[in-house]
C-alpha positions in Angstrom: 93.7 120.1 110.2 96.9 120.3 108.2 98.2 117.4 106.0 100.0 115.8 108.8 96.8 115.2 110.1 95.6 113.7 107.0 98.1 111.5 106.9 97.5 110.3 110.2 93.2 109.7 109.4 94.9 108.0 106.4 96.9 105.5 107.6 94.3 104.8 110.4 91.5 104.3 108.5 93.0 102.1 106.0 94.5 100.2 108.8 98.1 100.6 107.8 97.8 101.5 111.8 96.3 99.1 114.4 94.8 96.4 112.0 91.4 95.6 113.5 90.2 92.8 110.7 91.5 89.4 110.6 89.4 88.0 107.2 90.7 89.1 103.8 87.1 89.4 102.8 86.1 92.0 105.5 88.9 94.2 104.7 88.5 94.7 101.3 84.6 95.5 101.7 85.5 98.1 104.0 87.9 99.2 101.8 85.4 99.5 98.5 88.0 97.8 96.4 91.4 97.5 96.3 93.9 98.3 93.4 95.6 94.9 92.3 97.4 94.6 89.1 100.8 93.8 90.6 99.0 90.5 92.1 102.3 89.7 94.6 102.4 93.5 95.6 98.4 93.8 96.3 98.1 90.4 98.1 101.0 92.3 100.7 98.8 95.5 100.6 95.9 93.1 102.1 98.7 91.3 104.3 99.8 94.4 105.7 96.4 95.7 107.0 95.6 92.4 108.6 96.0 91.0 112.5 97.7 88.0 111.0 98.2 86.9 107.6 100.2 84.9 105.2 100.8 85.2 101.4 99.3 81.8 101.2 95.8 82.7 103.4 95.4 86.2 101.0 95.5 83.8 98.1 93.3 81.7 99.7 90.8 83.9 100.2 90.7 85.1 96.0 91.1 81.3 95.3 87.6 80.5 97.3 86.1 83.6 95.9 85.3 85.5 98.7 87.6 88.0 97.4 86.8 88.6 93.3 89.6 90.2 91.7 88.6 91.6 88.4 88.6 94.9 85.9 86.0 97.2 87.6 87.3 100.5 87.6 89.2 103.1 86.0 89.9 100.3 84.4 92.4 98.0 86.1 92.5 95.2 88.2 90.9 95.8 91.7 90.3 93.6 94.6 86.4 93.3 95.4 84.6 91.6 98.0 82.3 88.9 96.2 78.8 90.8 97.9 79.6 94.1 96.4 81.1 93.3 92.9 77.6 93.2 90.8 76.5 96.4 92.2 79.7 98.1 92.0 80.2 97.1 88.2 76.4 98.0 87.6 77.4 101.3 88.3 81.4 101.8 86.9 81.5 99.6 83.6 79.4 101.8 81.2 81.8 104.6 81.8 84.6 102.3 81.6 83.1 100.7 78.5 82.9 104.4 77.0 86.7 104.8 77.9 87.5 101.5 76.0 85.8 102.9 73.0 88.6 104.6 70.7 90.7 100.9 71.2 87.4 98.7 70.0 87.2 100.7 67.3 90.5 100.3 66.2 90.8 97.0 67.0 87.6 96.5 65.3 85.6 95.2 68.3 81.6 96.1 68.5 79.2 94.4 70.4 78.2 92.2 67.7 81.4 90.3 68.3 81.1 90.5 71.7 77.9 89.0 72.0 79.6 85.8 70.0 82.8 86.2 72.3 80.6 86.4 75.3 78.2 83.6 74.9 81.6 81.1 73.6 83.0 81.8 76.8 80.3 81.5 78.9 79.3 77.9 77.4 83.1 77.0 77.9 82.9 77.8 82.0 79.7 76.5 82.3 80.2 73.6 84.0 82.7 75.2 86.1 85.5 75.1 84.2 88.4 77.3 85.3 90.3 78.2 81.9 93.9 80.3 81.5 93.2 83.2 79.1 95.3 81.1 76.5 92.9 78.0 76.3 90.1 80.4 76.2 91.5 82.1 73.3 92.3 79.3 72.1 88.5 78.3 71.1 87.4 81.6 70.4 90.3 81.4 67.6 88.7 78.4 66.6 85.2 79.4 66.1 87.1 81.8 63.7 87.3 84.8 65.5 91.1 85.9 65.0 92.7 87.5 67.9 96.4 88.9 68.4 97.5 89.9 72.0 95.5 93.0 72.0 92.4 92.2 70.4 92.5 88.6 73.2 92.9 91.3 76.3 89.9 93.5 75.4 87.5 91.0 74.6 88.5 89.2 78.1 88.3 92.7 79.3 84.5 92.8 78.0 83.7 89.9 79.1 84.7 91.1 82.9 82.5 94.1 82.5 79.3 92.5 80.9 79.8 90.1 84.1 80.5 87.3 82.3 83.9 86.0 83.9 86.3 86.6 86.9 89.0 85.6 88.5 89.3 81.5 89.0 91.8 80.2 91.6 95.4 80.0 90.3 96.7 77.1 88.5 100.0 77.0 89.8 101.4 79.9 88.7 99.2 80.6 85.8 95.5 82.8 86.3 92.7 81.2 85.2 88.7 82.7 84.6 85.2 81.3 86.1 82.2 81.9 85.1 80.8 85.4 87.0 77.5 83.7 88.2 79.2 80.3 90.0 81.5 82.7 91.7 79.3 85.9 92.9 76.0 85.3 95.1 73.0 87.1 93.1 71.8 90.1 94.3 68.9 92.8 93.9 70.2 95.9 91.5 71.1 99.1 93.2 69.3 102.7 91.6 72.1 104.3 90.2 72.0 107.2 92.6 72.0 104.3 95.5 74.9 103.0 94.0 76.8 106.5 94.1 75.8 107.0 97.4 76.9 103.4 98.9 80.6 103.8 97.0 81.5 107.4 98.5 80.3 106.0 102.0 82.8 103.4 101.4 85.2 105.2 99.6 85.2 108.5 102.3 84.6 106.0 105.5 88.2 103.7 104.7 89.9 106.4 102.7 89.2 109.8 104.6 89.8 112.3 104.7 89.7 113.0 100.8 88.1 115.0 98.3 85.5 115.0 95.7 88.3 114.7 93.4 90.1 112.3 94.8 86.9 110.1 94.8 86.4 110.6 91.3 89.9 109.5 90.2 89.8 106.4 92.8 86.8 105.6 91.0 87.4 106.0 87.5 83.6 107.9 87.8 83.0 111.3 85.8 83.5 114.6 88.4 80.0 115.5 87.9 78.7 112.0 89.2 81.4 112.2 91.7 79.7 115.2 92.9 76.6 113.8 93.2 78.1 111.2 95.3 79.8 113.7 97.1 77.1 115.8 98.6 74.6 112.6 98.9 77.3 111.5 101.8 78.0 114.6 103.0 75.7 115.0 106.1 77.1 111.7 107.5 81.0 112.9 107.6 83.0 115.8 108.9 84.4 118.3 107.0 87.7 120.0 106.8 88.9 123.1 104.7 92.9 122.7 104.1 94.7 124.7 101.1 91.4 125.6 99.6 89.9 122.2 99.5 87.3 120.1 101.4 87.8 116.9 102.5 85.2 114.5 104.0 86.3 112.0 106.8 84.3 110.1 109.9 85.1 111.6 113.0 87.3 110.1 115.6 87.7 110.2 119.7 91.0 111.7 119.3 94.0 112.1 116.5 96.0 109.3 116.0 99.2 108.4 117.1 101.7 107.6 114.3 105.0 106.1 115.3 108.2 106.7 113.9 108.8 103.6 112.8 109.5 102.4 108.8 106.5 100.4 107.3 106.8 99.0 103.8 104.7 99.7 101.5 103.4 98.0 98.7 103.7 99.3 95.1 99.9 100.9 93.8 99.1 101.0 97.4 95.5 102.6 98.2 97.4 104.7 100.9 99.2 106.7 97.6 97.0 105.6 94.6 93.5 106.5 95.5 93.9 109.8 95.6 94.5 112.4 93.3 96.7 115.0 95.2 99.6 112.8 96.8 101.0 115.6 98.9 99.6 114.3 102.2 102.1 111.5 101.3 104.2 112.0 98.9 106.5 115.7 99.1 107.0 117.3 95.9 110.8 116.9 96.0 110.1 113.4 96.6 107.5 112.5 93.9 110.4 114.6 91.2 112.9 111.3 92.0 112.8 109.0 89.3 113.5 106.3 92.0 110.3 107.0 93.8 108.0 106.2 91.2 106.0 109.0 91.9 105.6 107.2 95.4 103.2 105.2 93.7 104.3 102.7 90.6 107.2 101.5 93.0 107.1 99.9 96.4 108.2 102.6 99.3 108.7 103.0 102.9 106.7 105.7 104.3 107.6 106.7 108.0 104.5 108.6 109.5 102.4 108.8 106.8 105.3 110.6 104.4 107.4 108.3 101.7 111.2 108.3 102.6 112.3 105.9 100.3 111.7 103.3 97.7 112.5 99.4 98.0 113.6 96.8 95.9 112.7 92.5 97.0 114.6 89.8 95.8 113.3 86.3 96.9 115.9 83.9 98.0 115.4 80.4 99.2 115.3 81.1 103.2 115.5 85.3 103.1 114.3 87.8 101.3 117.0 90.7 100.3 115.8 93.9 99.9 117.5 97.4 98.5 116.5 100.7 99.7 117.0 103.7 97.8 116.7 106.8 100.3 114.9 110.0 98.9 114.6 111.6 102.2 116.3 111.9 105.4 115.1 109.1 108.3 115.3 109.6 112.0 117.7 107.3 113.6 114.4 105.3 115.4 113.0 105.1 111.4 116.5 103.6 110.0 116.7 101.2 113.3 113.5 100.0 112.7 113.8 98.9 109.4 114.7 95.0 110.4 111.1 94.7 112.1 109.7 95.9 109.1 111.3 93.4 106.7 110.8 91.1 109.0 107.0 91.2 109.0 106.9 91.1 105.0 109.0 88.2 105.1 107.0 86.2 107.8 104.1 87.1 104.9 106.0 85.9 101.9 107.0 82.7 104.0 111.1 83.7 104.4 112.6 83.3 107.6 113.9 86.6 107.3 115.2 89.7 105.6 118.1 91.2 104.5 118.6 94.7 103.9 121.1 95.9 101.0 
């Protein structure tokens, strides 16, 4: 195995190749969870990996709650199926909680006001409300808690954690919170060492091959859990030495074939941002670009498996015009089939086509 091959077990097992699910839902439980703070970019990371999809039928699916999007690890906003979010915060918000720590303190946050914040909003989406952070803020102002921008986002941010509130469906173009309870089914608690054991089976089944490492950043977890994890999962997946580390992947017939042809992909994609050593994906002269975002903070074509170039949308009324910015060379069959591509993400968007700059 070499990182070519990587690449390839990569893109196959995050469906980027050959899309076998069709729900929303089901494709982010295989996944584990799905990085989505850049909430038009992560609805096309879902898009991308499904049979058919629209922008509108992704949305759908948060909208209805089958899909919770919420702060759960590392911490930012991840995708979650509804099924797995209790279990999977049981296990990740006490170290992310720890990580929030030094900012409580300075923004002089404890869990005494939290349990006021807390129970405030919880009586205010009780009877299913569906409040913007602004009108919740607004009452926790007036029961004469103070809050500036920063001190509103953390105690939302606590609130997310101590399962409290998630993501309501959109109201127009604003977000807006539920309570936690009315929009995730109850479900018996996982031992913590079941818990660690059921994420890296997710985590090595849709993301594999990968390391111990890169489980532990995707996760936000400490190494030494991480390595727990690691070698409770470790009888049920191959293993691979490459460049002095060990990788964990589920074995397939045969290798994959990866065409030549241009895919565009999303910005914090999980094919680039769940793992912690990008060079399957990402070469170094490549990640050194300032326009590729480290292949990873800006959208970017990748052309088997490897990132080529960076992209740029701008949403017209019919089209949608996009600007590459090349960082590597691409074969003539890549560069030619560049129109499909934008054509798929504006059939997603709802454009009637693309236009490339």
């Amino acid at each position: 195995m070499n990182l070519a091959d990587i690449a390839a077990l990569r893109l196959a097992n995050q469906h980027v190749l050959n899309p076998r699910f069709s729900d929303p839902a089901e494709l982010v439980a295989w996944m584990g969870a799905v990085q989505s703070q850049d909430f038009a970019m992560a609805k096309w990371a879902l898009g991308m990996r499904l049979k058919k999809a629209t922008d509108a039928s992704v949305e759908q699916a948060i909208d209805t709650g089958s899909i919770i999007r919420t702060h759960i690890m590392r911490p930012t906003w991840h995708f979650v199926a509804k099924e797995d979010v209790r279990w999977i915060m049981d296990l990740t918000a006490p170290h992310v909680y720890k990580l929030a720590g030094t900012m409580y303190r300075q923004l002089k946050l404890d869990d005494a006001v939290f349990r006021v914040t807390n129970d405030l909003i919880g009586n205010l989406l009780a009877d299913g409300a569906e409040l913007t952070r602004e009108e919740v803020i607004a009452e926790v102002n007036k029961a004469g808690i103070e809050t500036d921008n920063l001190r509103a986002t953390h105690i939302m941010f606590q609130a997310e954690l101590d399962k409290i509130i998630c993501n309501g469906a959109r109201r127009g173009k604003k977000f807006t919170y539920a309570l936690f309870d009315q929009k995730v089914p109850a479900s018996a608690p996982l031992k913590r060492e079941e818990a660690l054991a059921a994420l890296a089976k997710r985590y090595f089944t849709s993301h594999g091959p990968a390391t111990v490492q890169d489980f532990a950043w995707w996760s936000g977890l400490l190494l030494t859990d991480s390595r727990l994890a690691f070698e409770a999962v470790r009888a049920e997946f191959e293993t691979a030495h490459v460049d002095g580390r060990e990788y964990l992947f589920k074995a397939i017939a045969e290798q994959p074939k990866v065409h030549g042809k241009a895919i565009l992909i999303p910005a914090f994609d999980e094919i680039t941002i769940s793992y912690a050593d990008r060079s399957a994906a990402v070469d170094e002269v490549v990640a050194q670009n300032p326009e590729s975002g480290g292949g990873i903070f800006k959208p970017v074509v990748m052309v088997k498996g490897k990132v080529v170039a960076a992209w740029r949308r701008t949403e017209k009324k019919e089209a949608v015009h996009i600007e590459l910015s090349r960082l590597a060379k691409m074969s003539t069959a890549a560069e030619n089939s560049l129109e499909a591509a934008g054509a798929a993400y504006a059939r997603f968007i709802g454009k009637k086509n693309a236009v490339f700059q």
